[in-house]
C-alpha positions as CSV (number, residue, x, y, z in Angstrom):
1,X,0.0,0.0,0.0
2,X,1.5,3.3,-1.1
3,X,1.7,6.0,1.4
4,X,-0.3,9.5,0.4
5,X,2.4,11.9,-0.4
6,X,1.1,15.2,0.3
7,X,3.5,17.7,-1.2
8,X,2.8,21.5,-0.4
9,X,2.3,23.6,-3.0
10,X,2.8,27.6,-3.5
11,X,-0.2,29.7,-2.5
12,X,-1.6,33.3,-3.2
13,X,-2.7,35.5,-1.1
14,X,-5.3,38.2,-1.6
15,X,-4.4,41.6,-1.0
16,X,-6.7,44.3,-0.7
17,X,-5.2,47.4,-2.1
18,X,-8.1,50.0,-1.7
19,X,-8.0,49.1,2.0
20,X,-4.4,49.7,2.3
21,X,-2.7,52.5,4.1
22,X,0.6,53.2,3.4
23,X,2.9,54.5,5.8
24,X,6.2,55.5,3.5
25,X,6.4,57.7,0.5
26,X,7.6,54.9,-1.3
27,X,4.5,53.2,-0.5
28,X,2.2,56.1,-1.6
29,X,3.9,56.2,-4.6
30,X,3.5,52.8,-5.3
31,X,-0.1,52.4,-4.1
32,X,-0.8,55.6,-6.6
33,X,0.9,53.8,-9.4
34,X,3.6,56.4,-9.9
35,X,6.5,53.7,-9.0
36,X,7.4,50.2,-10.1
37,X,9.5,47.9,-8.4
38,X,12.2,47.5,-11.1
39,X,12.9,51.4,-10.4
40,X,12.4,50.3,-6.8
41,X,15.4,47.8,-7.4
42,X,17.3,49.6,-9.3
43,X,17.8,52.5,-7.9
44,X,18.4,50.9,-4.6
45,X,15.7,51.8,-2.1
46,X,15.0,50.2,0.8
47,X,11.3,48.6,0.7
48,X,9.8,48.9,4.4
49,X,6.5,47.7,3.5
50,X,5.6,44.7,2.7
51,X,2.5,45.8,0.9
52,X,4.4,47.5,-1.6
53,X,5.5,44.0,-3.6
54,X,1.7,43.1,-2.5
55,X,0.8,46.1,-4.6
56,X,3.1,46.2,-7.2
57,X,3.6,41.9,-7.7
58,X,-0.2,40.8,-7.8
59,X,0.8,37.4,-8.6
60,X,3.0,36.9,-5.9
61,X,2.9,33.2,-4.3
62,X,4.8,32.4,-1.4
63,X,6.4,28.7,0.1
64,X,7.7,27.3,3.1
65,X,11.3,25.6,3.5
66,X,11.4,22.4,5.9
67,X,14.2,23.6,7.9
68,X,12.9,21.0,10.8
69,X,12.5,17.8,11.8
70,X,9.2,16.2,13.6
71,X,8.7,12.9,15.2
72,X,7.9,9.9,12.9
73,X,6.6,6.5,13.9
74,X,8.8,4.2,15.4
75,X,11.0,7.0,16.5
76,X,11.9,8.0,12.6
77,X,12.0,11.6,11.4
78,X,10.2,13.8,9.5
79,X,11.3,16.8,7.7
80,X,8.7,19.5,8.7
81,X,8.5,23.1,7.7
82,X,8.8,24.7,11.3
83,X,12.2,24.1,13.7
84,X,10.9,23.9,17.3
85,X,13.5,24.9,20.8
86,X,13.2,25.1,24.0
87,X,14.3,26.5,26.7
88,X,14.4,25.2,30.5
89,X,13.7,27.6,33.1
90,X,12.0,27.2,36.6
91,X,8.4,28.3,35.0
92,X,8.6,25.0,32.4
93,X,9.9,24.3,29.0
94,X,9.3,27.4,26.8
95,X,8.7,26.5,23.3
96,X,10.2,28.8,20.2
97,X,9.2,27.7,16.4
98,X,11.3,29.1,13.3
99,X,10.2,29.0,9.7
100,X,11.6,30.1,6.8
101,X,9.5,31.5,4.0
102,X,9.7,32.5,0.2
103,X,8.1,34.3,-2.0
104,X,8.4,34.8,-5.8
105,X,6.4,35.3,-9.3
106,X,8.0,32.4,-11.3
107,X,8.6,35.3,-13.2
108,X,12.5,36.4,-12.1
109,X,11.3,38.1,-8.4
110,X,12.5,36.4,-5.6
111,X,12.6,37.0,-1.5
112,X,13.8,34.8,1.6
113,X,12.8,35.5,4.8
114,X,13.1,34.0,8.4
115,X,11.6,34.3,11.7
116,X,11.3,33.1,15.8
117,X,8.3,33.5,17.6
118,X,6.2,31.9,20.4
119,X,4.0,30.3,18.0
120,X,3.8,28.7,14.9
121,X,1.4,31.5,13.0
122,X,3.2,34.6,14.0
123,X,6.3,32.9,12.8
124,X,5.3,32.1,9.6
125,X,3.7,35.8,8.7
126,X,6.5,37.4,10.0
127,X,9.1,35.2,7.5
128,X,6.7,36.0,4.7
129,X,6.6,39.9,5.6
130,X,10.8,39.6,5.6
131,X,10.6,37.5,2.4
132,X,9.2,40.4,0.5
133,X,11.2,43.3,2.0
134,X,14.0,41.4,1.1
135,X,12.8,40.6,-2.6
136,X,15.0,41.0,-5.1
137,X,15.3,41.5,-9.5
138,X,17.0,37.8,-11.2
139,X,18.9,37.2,-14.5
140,X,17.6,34.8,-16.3
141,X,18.6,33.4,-19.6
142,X,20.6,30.3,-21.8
143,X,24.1,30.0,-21.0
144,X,24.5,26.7,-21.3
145,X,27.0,25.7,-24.9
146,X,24.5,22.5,-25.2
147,X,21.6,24.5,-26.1
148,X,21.8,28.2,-27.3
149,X,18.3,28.4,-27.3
150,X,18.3,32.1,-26.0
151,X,15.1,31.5,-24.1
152,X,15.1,32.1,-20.6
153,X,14.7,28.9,-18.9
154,X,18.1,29.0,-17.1
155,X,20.5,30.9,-15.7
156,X,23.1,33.0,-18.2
157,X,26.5,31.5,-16.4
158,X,27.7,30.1,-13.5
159,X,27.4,30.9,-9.9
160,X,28.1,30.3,-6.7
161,X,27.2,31.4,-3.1
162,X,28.4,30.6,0.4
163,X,26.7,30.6,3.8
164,X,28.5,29.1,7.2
165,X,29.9,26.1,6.0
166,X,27.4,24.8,3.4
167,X,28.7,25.8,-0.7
168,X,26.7,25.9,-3.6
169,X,27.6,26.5,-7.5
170,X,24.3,26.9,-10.1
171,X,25.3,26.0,-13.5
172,X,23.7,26.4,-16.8
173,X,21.6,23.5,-18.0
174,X,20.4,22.7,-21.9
175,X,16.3,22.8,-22.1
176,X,14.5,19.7,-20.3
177,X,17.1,18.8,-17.9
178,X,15.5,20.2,-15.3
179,X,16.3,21.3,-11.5
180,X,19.4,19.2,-10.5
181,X,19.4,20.6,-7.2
182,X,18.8,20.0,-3.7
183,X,14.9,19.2,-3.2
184,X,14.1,22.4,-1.1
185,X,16.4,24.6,-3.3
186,X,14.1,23.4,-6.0
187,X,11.3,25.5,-4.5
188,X,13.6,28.5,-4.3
189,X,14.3,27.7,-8.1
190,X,10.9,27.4,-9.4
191,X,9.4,30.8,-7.8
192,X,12.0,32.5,-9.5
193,X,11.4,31.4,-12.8
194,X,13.9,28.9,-13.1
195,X,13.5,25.7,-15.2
196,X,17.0,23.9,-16.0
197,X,19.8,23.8,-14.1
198,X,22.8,22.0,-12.9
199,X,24.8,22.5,-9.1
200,X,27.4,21.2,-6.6
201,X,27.1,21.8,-2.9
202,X,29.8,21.6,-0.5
203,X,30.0,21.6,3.4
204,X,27.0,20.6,5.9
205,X,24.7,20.5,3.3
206,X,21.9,18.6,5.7
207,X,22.0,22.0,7.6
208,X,19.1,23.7,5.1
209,X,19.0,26.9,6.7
210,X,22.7,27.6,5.8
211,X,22.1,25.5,2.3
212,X,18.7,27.7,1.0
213,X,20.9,31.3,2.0
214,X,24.1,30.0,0.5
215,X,21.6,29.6,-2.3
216,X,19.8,32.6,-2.1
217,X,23.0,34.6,-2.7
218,X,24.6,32.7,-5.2
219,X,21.2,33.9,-7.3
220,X,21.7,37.5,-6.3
221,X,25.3,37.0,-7.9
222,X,23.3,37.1,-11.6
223,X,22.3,40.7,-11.0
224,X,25.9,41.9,-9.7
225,X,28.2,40.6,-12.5
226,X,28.6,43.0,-15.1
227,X,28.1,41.7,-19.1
228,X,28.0,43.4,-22.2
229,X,25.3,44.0,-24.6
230,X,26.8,41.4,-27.1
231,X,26.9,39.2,-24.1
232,X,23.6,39.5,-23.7
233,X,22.2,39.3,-26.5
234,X,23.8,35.7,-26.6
235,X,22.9,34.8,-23.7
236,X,19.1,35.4,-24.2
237,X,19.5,37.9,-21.1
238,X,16.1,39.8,-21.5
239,X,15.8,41.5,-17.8
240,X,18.5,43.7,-17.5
């Protein structure tokens, strides 16, 4: 007898912009339409509300990483989306849960966020609010010599990024390899639009915290490195 699988999918969440009250003039702006977030981006401001990639990103879904690990059956583990502590003092045990959450647009946006609290709700909504301030503009393109397709199904060239001890290097994949990647950097992958690629990982890779930020920076590398137009153009590099 097979066991049900149920694997969590991305979800949307309404957002109500007429209700909305923005606090920052960035937020006016953007609730006004006057601002989008690729000036946002580029021009380096710093998003304080989270309602602003609400406003400006309607098709926003978010995700949550299983950074933890719940009791099984016969004293197996789980892997489990929230981390629980505690901590002994003369009042009882006092239980923290940390989640980590992303959100993206399959569409080259991305954000990571994490968060402590008391309980497992607040937790979560505050590692979705961080995910967002923390969103962040991807290159997307071909770079792989196997294809030269110029469509934007992978990344442009290779990169790496580095957290703690845990290593990771994306490479370019050819169309319908797929996501050769760690199974919760996979969900990182897909929300930002990312179809085919290749990577090695290095160092206490079982620690996914470290492993999803290690990730996380080694795809905000794409943006940083300079190319030419020519470049490119070859590349199938559409977003710059």
């Amino acid at each position: 007898m097979e066991k049900n699988k149920q694997r969590r999918e991305p979800e949307r969440r309404e957002f109500d912009k007429e209700a909305w009250i923005p606090k920052t003039e960035l937020g006016k702006k953007a609730k006004k339409g006057d601002i989008t977030l690729d000036e946002i981006l580029d021009k380096g401001h710093k998003i304080l509300e989270a309602e602003i990639v609400d406003a400006l990103l309607p098709d926003l879904q978010t995700d949550l990483i299983s950074i933890g690990q719940s009791k099984g059956k016969f004293g197996g583990g789980k892997r489990s989306i929230w981390r629980q502590t505690q901590k002994k003092t003369r009042e009882g045990n006092k239980p923290k849960f940390a989640t980590m959450a992303i959100v993206g647009n399959q569409n080259g946006y991305l954000g990571l966020g994490f968060s402590k609290a008391k309980e497992t709700v607040p937790a979560r909504e505050r590692a979705i609010r961080k995910a967002k301030l923390n969103i962040i503009k991807l290159r997307r393109g071909c770079g792989s010599w196997a294809c030269g397709c110029k469509k934007i199904h992978s990344i442009p060239f290779k990169v790496s990024g580095k957290q703690g001890s845990s290593k990771i290097i994306l490479m370019p994949s050819p169309k319908g390899v797929g996501l050769c990647v760690e199974k919760e950097c996979q969900k990182l992958l897909k929300l930002a639009g990312i179809e085919d690629v290749h990577s090695k990982t290095f160092g206490q890779t079982k620690t996914k915290i470290n492993l999803i930020k290690a990730c996380f920076e080694s795809l905000k590398e794409l943006s940083k490195i300079k190319i030419t137009k020519e470049q490119a153009k070859r590349l199938g590099v559409i977003d710059e």
